[in-house]
N, CA, C and O of each residue as an XYZ file, in Angstrom:
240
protein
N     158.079   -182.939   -172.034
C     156.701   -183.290   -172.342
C     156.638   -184.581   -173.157
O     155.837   -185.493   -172.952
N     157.493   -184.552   -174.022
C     157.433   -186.380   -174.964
C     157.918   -186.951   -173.865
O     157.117   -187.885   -173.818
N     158.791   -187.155   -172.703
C     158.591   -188.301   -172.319
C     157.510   -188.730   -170.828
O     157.641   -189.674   -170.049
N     156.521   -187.689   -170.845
C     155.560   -187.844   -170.724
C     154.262   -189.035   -171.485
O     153.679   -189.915   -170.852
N     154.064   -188.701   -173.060
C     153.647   -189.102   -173.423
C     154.657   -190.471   -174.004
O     154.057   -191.458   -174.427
N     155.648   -190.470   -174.001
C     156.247   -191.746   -174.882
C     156.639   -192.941   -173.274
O     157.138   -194.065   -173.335
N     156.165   -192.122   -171.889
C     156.070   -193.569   -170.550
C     157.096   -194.413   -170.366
O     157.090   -195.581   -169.978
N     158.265   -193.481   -170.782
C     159.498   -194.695   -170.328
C     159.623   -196.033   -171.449
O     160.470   -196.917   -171.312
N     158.376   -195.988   -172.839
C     159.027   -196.892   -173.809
C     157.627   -197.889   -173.427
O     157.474   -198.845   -174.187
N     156.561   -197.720   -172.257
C     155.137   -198.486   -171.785
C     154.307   -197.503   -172.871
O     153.121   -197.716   -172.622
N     154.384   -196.663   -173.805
C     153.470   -195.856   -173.716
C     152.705   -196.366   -174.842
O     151.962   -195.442   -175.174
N     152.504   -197.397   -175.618
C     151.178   -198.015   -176.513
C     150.464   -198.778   -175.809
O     149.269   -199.014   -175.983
N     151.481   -199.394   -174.600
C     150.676   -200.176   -173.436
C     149.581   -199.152   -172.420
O     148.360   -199.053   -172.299
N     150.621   -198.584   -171.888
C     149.566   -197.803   -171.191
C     148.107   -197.043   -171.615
O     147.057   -197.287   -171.021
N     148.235   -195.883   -172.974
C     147.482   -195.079   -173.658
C     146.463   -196.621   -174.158
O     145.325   -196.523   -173.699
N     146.651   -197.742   -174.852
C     145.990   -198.242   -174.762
C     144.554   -198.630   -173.991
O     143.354   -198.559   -174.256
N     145.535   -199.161   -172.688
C     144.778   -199.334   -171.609
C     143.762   -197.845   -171.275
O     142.532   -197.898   -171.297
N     144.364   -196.859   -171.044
C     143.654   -195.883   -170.666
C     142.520   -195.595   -171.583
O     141.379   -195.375   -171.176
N     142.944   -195.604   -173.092
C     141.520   -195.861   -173.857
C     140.597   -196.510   -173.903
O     139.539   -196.029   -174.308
N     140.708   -198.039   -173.436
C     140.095   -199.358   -173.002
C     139.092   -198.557   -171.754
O     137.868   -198.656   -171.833
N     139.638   -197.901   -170.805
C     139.101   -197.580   -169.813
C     137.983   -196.283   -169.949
O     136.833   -196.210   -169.516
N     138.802   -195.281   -170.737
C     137.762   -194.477   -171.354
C     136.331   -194.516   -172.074
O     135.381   -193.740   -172.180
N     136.703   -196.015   -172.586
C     135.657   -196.433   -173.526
C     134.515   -196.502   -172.646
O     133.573   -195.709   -172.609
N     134.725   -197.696   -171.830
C     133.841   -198.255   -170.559
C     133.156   -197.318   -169.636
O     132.024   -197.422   -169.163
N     133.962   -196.467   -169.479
C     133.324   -195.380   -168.563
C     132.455   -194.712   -169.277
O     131.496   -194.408   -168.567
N     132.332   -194.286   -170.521
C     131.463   -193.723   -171.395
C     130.103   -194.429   -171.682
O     128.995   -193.911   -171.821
N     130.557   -196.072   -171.750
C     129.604   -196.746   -171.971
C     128.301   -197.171   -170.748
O     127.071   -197.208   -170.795
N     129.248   -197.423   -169.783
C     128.796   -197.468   -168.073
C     126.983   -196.375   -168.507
O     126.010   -196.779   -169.142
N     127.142   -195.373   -168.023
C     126.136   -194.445   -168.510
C     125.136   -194.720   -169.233
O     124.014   -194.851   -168.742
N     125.415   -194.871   -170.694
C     124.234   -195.308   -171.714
C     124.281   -196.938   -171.297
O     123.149   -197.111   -171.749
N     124.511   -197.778   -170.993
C     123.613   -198.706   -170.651
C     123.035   -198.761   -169.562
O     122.205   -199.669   -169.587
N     123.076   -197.991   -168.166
C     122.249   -198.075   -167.770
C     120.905   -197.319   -167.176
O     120.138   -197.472   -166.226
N     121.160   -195.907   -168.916
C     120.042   -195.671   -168.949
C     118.874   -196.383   -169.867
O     117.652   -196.239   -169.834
N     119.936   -197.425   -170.922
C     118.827   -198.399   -171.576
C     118.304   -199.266   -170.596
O     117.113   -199.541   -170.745
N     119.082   -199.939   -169.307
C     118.679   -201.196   -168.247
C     117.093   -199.964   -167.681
O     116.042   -200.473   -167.292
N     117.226   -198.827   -167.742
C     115.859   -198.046   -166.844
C     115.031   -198.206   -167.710
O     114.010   -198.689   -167.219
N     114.950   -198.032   -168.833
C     114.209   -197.812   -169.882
C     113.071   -199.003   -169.718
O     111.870   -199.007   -169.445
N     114.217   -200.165   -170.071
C     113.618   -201.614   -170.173
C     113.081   -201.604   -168.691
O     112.280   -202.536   -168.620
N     113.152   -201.096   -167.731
C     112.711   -201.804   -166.562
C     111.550   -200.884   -166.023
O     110.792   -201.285   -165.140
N     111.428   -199.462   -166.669
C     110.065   -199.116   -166.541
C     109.266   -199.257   -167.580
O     108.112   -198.832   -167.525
N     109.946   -200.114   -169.113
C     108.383   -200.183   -169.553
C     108.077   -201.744   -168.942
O     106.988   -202.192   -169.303
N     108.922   -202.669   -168.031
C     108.465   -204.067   -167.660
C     107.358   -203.358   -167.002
O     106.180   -203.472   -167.342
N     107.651   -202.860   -166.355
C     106.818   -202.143   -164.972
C     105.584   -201.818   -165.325
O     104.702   -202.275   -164.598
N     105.211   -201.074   -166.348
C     104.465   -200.706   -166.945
C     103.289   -202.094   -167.878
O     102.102   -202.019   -168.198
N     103.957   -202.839   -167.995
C     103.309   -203.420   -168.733
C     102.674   -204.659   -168.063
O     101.728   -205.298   -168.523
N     103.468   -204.955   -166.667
C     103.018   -205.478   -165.630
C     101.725   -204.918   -165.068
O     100.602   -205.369   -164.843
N     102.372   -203.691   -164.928
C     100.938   -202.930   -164.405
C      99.441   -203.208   -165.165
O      98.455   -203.745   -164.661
N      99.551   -202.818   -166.157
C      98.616   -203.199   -167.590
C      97.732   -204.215   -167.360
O      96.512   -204.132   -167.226
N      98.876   -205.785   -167.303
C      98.387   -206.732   -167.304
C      97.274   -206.881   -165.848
O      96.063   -207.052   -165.712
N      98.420   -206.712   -164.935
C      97.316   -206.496   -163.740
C      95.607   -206.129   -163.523
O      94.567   -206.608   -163.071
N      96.226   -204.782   -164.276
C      94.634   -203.682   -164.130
C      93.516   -205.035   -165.134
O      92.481   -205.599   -164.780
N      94.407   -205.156   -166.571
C      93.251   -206.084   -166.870
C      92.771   -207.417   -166.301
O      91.617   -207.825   -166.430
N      93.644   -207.993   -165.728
C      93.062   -209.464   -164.972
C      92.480   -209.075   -163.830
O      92.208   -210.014   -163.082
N      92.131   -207.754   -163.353
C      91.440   -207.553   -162.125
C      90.126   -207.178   -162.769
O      89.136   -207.821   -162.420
N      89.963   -206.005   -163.863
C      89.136   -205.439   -164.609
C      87.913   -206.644   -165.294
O      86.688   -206.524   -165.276
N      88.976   -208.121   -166.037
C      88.371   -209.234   -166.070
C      88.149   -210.351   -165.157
O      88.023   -211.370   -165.835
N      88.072   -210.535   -164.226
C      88.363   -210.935   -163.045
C      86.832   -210.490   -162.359
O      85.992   -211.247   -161.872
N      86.786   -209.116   -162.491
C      85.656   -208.196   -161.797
C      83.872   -208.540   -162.604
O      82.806   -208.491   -161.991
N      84.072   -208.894   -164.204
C      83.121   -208.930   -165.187
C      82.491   -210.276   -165.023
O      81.342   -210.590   -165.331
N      83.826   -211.348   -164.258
C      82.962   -212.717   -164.039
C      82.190   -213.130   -162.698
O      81.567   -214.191   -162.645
């Protein structure tokens, strides 16, 4: 089992890397539920603007 974990003498290289990779994959996720976030309140606020330049638009 240690020379499992000790990789033939690679093993700060490797476990490294694999943490590097762990990280990212964790992160992957929460950003792109912040990229939705931001892109339905654009959406939203597009919308907004819309309704009012039609709403004012309609008064002239």
């Amino acid at each position: 089992m240690s020379d499992f974990f000790h990789m033939g003498g690679y093993a700060a290289y490797i476990w490294s890397v694999m943490g590097v990779a762990l990280f990212f994959m964790l992160l992957e996720p929460f950003l792109l539920v912040l990229k939705r976030r931001s892109i339905l309140q654009e959406i939203k606020r597009n919308k907004r603007l819309e309704e009012r330049r039609a709403r004012d638009k309609g008064k002239t």
